[in-house]
N, CA and C atoms as a LAMMPS dump frame, in Angstrom:
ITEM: TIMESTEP
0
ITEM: NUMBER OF ATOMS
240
ITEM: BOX BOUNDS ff ff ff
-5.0000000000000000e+02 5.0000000000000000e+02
-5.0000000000000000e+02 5.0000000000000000e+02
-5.0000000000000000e+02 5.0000000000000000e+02
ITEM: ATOMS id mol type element x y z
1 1 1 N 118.214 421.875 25.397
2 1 2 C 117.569 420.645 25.011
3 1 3 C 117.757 420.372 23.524
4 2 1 N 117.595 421.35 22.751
5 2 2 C 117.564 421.173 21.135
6 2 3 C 119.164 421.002 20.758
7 3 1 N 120.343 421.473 21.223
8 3 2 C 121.096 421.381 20.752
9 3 3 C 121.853 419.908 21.125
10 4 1 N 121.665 419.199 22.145
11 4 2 C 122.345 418.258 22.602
12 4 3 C 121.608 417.156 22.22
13 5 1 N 120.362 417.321 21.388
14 5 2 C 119.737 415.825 21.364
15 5 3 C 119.985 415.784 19.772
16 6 1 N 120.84 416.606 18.922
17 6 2 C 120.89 416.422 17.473
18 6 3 C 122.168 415.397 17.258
19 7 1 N 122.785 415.114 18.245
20 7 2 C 123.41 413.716 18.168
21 7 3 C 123.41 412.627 18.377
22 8 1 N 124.187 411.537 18.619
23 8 2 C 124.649 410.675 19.218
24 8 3 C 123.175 410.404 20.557
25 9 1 N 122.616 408.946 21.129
26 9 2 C 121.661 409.093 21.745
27 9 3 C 123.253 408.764 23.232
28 10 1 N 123.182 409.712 24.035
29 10 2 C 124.519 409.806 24.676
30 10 3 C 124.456 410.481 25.92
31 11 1 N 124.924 410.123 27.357
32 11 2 C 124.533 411.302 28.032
33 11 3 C 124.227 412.716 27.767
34 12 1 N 124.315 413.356 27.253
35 12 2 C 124.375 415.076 27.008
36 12 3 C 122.622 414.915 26.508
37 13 1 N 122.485 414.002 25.774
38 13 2 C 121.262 413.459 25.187
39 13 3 C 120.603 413.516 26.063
40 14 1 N 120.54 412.147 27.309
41 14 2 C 119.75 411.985 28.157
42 14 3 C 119.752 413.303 29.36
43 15 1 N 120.608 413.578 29.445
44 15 2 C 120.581 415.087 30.342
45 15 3 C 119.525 416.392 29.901
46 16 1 N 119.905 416.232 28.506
47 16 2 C 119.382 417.474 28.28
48 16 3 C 117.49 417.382 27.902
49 17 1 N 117.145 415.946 28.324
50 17 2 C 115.856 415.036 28.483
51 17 3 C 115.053 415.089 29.337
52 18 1 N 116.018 415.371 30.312
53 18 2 C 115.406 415.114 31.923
54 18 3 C 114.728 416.392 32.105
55 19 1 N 113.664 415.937 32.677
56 19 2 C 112.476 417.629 33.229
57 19 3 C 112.057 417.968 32.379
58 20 1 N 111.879 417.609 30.965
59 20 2 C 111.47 418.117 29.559
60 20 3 C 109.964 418.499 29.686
61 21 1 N 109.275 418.097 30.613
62 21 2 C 107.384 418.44 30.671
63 21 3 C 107.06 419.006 30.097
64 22 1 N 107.693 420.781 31.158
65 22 2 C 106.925 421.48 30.918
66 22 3 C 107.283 422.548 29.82
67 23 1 N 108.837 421.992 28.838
68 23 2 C 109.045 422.638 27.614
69 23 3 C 108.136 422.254 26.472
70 24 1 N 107.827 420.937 26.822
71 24 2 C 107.182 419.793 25.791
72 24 3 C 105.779 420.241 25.868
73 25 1 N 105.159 420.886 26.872
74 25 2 C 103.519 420.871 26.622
75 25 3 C 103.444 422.36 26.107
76 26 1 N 104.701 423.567 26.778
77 26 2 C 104.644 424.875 25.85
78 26 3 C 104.697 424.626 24.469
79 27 1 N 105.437 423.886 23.81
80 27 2 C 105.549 423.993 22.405
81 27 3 C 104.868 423.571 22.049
82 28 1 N 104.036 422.358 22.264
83 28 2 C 102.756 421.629 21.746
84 28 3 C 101.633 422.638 22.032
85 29 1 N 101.436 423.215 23.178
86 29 2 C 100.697 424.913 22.982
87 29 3 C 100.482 425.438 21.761
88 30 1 N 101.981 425.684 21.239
89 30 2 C 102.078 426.973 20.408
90 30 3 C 102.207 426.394 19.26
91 31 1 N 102.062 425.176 19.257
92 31 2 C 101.909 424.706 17.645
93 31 3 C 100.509 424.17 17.428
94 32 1 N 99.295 424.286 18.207
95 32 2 C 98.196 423.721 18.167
96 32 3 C 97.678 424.791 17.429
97 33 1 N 97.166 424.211 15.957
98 33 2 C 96.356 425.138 15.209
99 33 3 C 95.76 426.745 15.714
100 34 1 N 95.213 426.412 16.68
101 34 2 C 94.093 427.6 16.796
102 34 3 C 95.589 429.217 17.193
103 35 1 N 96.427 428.55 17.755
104 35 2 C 97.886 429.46 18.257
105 35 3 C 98.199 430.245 16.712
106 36 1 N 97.971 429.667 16.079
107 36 2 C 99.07 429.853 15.124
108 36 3 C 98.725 431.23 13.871
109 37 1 N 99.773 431.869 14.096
110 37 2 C 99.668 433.035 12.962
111 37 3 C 99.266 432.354 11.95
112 38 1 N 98.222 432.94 11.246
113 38 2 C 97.327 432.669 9.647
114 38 3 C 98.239 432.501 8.634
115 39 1 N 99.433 433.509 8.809
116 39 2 C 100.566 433.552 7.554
117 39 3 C 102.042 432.912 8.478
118 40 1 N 102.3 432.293 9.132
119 40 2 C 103.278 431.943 9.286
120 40 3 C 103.198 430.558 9.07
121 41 1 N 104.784 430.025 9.104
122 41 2 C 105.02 428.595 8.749
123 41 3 C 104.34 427.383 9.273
124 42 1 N 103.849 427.854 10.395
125 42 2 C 103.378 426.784 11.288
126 42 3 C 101.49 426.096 10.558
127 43 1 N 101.425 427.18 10.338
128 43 2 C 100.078 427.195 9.671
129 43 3 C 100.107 426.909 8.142
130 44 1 N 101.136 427.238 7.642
131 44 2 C 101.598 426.845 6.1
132 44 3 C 101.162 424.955 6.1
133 45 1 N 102.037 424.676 7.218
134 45 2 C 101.917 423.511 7.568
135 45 3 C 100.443 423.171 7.338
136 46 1 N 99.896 423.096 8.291
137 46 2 C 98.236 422.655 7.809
138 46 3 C 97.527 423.072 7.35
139 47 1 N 97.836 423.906 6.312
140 47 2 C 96.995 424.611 4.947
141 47 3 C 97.518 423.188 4.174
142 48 1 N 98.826 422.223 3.738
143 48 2 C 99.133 421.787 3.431
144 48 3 C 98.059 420.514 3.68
145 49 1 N 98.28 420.062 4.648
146 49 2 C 97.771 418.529 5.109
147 49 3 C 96.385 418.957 4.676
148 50 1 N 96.201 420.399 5.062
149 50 2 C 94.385 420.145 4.447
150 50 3 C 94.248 420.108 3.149
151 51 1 N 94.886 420.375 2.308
152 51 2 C 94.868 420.059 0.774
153 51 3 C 95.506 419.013 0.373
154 52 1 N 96.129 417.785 1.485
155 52 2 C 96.647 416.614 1.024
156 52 3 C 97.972 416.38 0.544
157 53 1 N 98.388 417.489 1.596
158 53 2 C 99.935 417.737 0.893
159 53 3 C 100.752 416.798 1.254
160 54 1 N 100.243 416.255 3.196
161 54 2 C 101.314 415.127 3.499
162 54 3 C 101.155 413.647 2.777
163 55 1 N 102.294 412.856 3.133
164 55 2 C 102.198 411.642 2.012
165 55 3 C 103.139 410.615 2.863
166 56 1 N 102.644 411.022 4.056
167 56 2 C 103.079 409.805 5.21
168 56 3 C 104.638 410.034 5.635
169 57 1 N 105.153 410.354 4.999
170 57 2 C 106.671 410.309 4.982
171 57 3 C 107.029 411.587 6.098
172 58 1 N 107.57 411.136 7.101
173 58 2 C 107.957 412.249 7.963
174 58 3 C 109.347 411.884 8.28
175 59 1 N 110.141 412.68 9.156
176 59 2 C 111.223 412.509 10.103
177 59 3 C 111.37 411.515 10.861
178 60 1 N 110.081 410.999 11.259
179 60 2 C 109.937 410.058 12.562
180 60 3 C 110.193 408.418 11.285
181 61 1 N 109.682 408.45 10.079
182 61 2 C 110.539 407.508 9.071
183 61 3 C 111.725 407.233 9.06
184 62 1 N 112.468 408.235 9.369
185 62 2 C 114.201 407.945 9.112
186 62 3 C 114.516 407.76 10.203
187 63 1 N 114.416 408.419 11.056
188 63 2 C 114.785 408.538 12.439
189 63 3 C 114.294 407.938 13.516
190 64 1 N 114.164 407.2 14.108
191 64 2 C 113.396 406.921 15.243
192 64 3 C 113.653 407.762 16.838
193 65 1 N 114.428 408.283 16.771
194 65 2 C 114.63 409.493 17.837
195 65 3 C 114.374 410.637 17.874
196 66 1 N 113.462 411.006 16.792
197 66 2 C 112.671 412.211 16.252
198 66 3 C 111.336 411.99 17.096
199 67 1 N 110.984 412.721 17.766
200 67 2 C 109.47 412.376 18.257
201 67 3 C 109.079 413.773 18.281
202 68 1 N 107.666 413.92 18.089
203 68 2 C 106.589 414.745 17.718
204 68 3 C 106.642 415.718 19.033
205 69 1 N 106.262 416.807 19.048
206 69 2 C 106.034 417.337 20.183
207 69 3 C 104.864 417.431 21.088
208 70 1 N 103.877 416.408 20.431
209 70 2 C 102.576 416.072 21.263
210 70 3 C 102.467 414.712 21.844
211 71 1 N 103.726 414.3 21.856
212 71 2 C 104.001 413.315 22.468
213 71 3 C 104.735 413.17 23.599
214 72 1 N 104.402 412.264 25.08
215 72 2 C 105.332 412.638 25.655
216 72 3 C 106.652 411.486 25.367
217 73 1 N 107.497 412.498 26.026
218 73 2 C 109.122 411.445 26.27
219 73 3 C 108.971 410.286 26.339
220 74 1 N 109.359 408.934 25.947
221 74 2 C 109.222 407.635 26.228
222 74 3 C 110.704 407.882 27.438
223 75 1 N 110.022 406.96 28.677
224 75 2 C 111.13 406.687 29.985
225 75 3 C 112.649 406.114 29
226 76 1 N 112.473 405.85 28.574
227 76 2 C 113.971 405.364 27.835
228 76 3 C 114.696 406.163 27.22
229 77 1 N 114.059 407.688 26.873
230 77 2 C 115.398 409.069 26.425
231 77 3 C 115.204 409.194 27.589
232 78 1 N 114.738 409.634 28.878
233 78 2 C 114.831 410.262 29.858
234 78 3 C 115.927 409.494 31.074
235 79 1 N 116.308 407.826 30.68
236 79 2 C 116.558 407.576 31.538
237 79 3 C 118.478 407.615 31.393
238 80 1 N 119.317 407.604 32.043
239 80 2 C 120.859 407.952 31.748
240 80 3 C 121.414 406.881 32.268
């Protein structure tokens, strides 16, 4: 899934889209605060936002085919 959607929005794209559920709700799992090692990156992360580190500007700015992982798929990557 991760390697075929860093291009082109293209079949290999939409293939590697399809059935995404139940990868999409594991990782949103394991990135939900309470998961997360105290000292690892994930948590670096919202040590950050809690001291006001973010400043709006994300990935999903540049990109519009970047989507969050607590989000689900919009039918339009999934569809080929």
């Amino acid at each position: 899934m991760v390697w075929a959607t860093l291009g082109p929005v293209n079949e290999p794209f939409h293939e590697a889209m399809r059935d995404t559920g139940p990868v999409i709700e594991w990782a949103t799992q394991c990135c939900e605060r309470k998961n997360l090692d105290p000292d690892g990156l994930g948590m670096q992360m919202f040590y950050a936002a809690d001291r006001g580190g973010h400043h709006g500007h994300d990935a999903r700015d540049r990109d519009p085919r970047v989507l969050p992982v607590s989000r689900p798929v919009p039918d339009a990557a999934r569809a080929g």
